[in-house]
C-alpha positions as CSV (number, residue, x, y, z in Angstrom):
1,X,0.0,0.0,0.0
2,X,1.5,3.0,-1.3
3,X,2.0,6.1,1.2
4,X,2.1,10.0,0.6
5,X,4.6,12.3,2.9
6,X,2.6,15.0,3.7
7,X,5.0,18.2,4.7
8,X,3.8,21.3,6.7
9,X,6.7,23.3,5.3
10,X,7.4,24.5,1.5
11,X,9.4,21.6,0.2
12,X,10.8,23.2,-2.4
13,X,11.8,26.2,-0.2
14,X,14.8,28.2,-2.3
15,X,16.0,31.6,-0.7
16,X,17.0,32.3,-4.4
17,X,13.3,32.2,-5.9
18,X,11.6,34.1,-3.1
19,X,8.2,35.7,-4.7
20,X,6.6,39.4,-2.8
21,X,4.0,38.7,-0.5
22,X,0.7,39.9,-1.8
23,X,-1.6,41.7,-0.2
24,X,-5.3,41.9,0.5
25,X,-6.2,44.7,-2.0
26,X,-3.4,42.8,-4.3
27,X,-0.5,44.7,-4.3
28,X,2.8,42.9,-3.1
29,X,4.9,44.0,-0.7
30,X,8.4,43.8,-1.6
31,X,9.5,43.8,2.1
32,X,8.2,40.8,2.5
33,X,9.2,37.8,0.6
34,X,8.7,34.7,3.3
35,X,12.5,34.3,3.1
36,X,12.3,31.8,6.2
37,X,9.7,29.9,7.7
38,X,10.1,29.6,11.6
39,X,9.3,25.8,13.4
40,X,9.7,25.4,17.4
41,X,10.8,22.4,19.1
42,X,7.5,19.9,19.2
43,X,6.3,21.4,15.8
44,X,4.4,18.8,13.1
45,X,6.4,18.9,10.0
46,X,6.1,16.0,8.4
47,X,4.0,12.7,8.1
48,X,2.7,9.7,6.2
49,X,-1.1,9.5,5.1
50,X,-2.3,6.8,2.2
51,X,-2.5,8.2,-1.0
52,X,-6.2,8.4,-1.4
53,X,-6.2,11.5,1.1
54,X,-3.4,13.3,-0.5
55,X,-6.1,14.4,-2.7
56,X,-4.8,17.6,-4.4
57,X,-1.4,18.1,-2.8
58,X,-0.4,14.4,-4.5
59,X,2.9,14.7,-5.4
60,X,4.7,12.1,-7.1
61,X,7.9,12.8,-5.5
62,X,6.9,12.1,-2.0
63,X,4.9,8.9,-2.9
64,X,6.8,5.7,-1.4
65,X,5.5,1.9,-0.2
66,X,7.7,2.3,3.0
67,X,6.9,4.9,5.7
68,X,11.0,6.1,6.0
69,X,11.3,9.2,7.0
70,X,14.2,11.3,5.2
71,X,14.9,12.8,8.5
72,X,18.0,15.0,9.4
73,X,19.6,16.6,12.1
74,X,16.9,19.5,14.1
75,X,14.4,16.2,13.3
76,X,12.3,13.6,15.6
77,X,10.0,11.1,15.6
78,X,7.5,10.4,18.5
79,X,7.1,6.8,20.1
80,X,3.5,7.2,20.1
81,X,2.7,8.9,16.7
82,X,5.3,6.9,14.6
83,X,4.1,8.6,11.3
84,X,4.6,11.9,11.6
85,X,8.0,13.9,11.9
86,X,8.4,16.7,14.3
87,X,11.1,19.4,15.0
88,X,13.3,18.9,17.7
89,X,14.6,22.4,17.8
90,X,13.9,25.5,17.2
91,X,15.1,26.6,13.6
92,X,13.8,27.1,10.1
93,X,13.3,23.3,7.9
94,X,14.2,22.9,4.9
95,X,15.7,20.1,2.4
96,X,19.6,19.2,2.2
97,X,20.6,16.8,0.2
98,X,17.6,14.8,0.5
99,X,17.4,15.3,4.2
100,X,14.7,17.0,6.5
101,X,16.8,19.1,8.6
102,X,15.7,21.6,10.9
103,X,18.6,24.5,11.2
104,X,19.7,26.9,13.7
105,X,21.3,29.4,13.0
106,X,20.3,30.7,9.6
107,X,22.5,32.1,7.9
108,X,22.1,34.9,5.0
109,X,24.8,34.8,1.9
110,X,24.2,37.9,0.6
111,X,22.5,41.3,1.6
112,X,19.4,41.9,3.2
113,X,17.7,44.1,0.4
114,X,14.6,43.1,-2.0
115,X,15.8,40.0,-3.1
116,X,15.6,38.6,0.7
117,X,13.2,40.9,2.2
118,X,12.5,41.5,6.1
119,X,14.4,38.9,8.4
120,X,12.2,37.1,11.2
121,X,13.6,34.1,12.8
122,X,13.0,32.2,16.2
123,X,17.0,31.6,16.4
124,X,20.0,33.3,15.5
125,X,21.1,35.0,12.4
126,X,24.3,35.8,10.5
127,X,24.2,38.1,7.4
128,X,27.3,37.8,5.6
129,X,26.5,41.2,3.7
130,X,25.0,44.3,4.8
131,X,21.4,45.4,5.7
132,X,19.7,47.9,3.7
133,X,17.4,50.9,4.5
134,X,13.9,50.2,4.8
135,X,14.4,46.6,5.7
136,X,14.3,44.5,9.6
137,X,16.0,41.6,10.9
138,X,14.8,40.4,14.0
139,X,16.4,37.0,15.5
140,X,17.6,35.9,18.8
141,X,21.4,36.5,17.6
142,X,22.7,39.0,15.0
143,X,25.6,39.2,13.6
144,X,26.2,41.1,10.2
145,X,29.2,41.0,8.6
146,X,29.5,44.1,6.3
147,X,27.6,47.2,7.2
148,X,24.2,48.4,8.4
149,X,22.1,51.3,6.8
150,X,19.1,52.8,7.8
151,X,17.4,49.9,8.5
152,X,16.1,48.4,12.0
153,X,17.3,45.1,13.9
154,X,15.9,43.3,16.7
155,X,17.8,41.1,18.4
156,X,16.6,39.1,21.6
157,X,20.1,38.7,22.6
158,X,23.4,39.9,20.9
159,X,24.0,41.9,18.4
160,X,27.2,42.4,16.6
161,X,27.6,44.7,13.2
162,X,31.4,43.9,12.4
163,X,31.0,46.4,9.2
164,X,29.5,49.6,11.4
165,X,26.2,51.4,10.9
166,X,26.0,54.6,8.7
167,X,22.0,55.0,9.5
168,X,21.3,58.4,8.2
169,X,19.0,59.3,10.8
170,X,16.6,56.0,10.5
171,X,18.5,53.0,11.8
172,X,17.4,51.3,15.3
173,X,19.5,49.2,16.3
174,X,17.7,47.2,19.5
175,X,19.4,44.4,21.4
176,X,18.4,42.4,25.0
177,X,21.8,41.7,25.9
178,X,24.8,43.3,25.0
179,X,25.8,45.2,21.6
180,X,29.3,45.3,19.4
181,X,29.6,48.0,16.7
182,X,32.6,48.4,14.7
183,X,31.4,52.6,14.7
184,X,28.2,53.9,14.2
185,X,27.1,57.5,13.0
186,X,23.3,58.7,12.6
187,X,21.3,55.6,14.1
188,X,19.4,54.9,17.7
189,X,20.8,52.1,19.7
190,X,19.0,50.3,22.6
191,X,20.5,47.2,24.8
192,X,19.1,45.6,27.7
193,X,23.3,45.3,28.8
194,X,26.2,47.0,27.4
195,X,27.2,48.8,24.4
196,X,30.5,48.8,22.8
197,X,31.7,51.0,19.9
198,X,35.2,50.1,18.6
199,X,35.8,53.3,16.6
200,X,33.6,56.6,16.6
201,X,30.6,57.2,18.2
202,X,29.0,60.2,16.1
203,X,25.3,62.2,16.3
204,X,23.3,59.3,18.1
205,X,20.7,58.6,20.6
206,X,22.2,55.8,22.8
207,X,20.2,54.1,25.5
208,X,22.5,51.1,27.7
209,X,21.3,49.2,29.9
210,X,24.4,49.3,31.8
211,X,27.8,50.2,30.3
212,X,28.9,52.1,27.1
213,X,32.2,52.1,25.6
214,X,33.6,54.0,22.7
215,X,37.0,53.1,21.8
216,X,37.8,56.2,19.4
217,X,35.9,60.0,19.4
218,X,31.7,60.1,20.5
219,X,30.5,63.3,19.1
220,X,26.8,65.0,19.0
221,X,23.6,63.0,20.4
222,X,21.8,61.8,23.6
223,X,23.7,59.6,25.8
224,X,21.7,57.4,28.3
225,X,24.0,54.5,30.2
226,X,22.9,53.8,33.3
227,X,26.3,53.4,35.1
228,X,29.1,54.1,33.0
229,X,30.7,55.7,30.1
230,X,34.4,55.3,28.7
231,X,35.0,57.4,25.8
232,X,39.1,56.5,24.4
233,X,40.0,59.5,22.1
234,X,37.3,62.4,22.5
235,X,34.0,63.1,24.2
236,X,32.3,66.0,22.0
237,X,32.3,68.1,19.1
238,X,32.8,71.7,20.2
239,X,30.6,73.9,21.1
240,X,28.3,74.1,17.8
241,X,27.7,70.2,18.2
242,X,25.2,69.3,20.8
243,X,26.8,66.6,23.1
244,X,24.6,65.3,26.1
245,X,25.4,62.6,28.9
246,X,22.8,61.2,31.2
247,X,23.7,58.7,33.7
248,X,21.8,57.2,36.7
249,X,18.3,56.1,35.7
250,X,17.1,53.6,34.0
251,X,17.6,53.9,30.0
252,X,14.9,51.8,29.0
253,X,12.7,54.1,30.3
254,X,14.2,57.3,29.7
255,X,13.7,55.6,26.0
256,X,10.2,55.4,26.8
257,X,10.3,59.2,27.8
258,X,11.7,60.3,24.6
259,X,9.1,58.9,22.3
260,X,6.9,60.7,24.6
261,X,8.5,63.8,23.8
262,X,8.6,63.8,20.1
263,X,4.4,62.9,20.5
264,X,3.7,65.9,22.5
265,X,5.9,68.0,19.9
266,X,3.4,66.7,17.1
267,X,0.5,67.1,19.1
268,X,1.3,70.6,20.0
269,X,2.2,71.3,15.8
270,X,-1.5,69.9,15.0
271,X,-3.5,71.9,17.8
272,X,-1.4,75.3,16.3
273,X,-2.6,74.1,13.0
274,X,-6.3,72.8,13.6
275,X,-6.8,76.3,15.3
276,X,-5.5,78.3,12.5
277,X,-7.5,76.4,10.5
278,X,-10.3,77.0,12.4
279,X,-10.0,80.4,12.8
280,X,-10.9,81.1,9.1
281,X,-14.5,80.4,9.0
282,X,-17.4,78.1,10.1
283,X,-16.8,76.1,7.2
284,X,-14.1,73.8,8.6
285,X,-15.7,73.1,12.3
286,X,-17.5,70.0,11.3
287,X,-13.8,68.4,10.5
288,X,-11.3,70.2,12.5
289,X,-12.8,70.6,15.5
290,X,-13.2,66.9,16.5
291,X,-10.0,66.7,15.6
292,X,-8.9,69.2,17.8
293,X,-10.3,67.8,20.8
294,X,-9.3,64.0,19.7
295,X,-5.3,65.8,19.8
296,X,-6.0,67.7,23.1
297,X,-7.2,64.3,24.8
298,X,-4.2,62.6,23.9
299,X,-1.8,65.3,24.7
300,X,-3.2,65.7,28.1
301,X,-3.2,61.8,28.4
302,X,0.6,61.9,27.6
303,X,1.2,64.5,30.0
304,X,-0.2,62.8,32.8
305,X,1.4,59.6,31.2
306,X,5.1,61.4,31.8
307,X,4.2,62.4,35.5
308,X,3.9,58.8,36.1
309,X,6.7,57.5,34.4
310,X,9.1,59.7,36.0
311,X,8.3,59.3,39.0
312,X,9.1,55.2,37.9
313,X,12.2,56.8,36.6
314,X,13.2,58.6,39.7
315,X,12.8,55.3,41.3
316,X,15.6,53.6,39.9
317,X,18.3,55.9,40.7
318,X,21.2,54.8,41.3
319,X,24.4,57.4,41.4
320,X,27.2,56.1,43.0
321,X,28.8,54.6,40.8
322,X,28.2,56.8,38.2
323,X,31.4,57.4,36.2
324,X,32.4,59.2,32.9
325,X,36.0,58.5,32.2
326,X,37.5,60.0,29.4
327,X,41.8,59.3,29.3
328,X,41.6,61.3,25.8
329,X,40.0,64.9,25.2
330,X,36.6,66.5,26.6
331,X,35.8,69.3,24.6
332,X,33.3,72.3,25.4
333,X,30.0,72.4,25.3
334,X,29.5,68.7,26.7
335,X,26.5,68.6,29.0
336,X,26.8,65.6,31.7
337,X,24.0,65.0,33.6
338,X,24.5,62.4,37.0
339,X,21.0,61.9,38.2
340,X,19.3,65.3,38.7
341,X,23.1,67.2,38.9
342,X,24.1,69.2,35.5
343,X,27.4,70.1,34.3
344,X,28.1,71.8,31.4
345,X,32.3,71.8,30.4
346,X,33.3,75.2,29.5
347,X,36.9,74.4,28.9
348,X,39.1,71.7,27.0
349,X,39.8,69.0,29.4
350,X,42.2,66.1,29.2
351,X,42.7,62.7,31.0
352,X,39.7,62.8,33.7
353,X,36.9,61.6,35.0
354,X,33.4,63.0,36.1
355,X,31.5,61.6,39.1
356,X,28.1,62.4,41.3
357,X,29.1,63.7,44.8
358,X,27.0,66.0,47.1
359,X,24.5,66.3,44.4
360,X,27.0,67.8,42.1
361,X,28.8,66.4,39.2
362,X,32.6,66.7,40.1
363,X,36.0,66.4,38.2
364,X,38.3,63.8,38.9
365,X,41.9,64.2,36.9
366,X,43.7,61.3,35.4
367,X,41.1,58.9,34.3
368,X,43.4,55.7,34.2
369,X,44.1,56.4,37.8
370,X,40.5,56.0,38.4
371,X,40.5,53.0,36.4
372,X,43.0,51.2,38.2
């Protein structure tokens, strides 16, 4: 009696013949192509049915008298349901060689652009190119190779661009552990641990978790670490190039704070315009003023929103051992801020160190000293 191998994945699954996914009102998006089908541990993949319920999705190929599963490594088979193939891992399945196999990590030969599309995978990742605008990996582990653009990534755990990031203003860059960047200029950077830059650090928003370290200059941006900073070379730009440092409170939610921000500075640009708008006749009540009120609701509802998160953020303050150490050059116009103290440096600085003391934030000289 002849048996069919039913699969629950694309059998024929090539990376190299991915099609745009099509939407509802039929246009495709070329974003997303399906480049990887995700399977977790306990998953149905496989399993043998008689023929005469194969019904349409007969294919010859997969017909056999023997129920012998081509299974591969990632693969296993149940004592109790002997005919069907399950994952063993979590991973992406695929053929190799005329083996099931499901496979973790997945690994990208080539650049993440509109022949791949967006990245999502239940395990780790390794792109041996570079990641374009517009375009999102996320994964447990990242690692890319060559260099990152203005595109967003999402790791669970590490993340580690070996080629830098040149963002232009749109690349986030998230991950829940710890972060490696070969530089990085233009982009928004998040970990749940620490972030370390081996090169520059230029015009970025930068929220760690714990530690940030920037082996050669950090110029321009908005610094959040919530116990230390080493800068190697030079910490700011001058005085025309805004430079700010805030240590002590939780980043993730100083994070939280700044999306907050940039709401409230739309909201308060659409109230300005709905009232000018407003203000030239009856005509436009019946849409704009609804709209008005809808963007006074929220605005007041963020505001109150703010009030409670700070006072979550004042919560987890923690100043002691606060430290900005900086063996190369501070220029002026660097703003540090340690917990609710300010200082602003007014004069070129060289080899120190800045800590909380007193509710002030003080100079130490001779940062390796403190180091040591």
């Amino acid at each position: 009696m002849p048996f069919f191998l039913k699969h629950y994945f694309d059998p024929d699954w090539d990376p190299a013949k991915l099609k745009p996914e099509e939407q509802a009102d039929g246009s495709v998006d070329h974003h997303e192509r399906q480049f990887v089908v995700n399977v977790a541990a306990g998953d149905l993949i496989a399993e043998w049915i008689p023929v005469e319920e194969a019904g349409a999705d007969l294919d010859e190929r997969f017909v056999s008298e023997e129920k012998a599963f081509p299974a591969g490594k990632g693969t296993g088979i149940k004592r109790d349901a002997p005919d069907k193939l399950f994952a063993a891992v979590d991973g992406y399945v695929c053929y190799k060689e005329g083996r099931i196999l499901v496979r973790n990590p997945l690994t990208v030969h080539s650049d993440i652009d509109y022949h791949t599309g967006n990245v999502d995978f239940v395990g780790n990742v390794v792109v041996e190119g570079s990641v374009r605008s517009g375009f999102t990996i996320e994964a447990t582990d990242v690692r890319v190779n060559d260099q990152v653009d203005g595109a967003t990534i999402k790791a669970r755990g590490n993340l580690d661009c070996r080629g830098g990031v040149k963002g232009g203003k749109e690349a986030l860059l998230k991950a829940g552990k710890d972060m490696k960047l070969a530089f990085c200029e233009y982009a928004t950077l998040q970990s749940g641990g620490d972030i370390m830059i081996k090169g520059a650090l230029m015009h970025c928003d930068v929220y760690a978790g714990k530690r940030l370290a920037v082996g050669g200059r950090l110029t321009g941006g908005y610094i959040c670490a919530y116990n230390y900073v080493y800068v190697g070379e030079q910490l700011g730009g001058g005085m025309d190039t805004d430079t700010s440092l805030v240590l002590g409170y939780k980043p993730s939610l100083l994070f939280v704070d700044q999306r907050y921000n940039a709401r409230i500075k739309v909201l308060h640009e659409d109230i300005a315009s709905f009232e000018k708008t407003l203000n030239k006749g009856e005509e436009f009540r019946a849409e704009y003023q609804p709209r008005l009120e809808s963007a006074r609701k929220e605005l007041d509802l963020l505001k109150n929103m703010k009030v409670k998160l700070w006072d979550g953020i004042y919560a987890t303050e923690r100043l002691d051992e606060c430290r900005v150490l900086v063996p190369g050059v501070v220029k002026p116009g660097v703003e540090i801020c340690i917990g609710s103290a300010y200082y602003k440096v007014d004069d070129f600085l060289e080899d120190v160190f800045f800590y909380h003391d007193n509710g002030e934030v003080k100079i130490g000289a001779s940062a390796a000293k403190s180091k040591k």
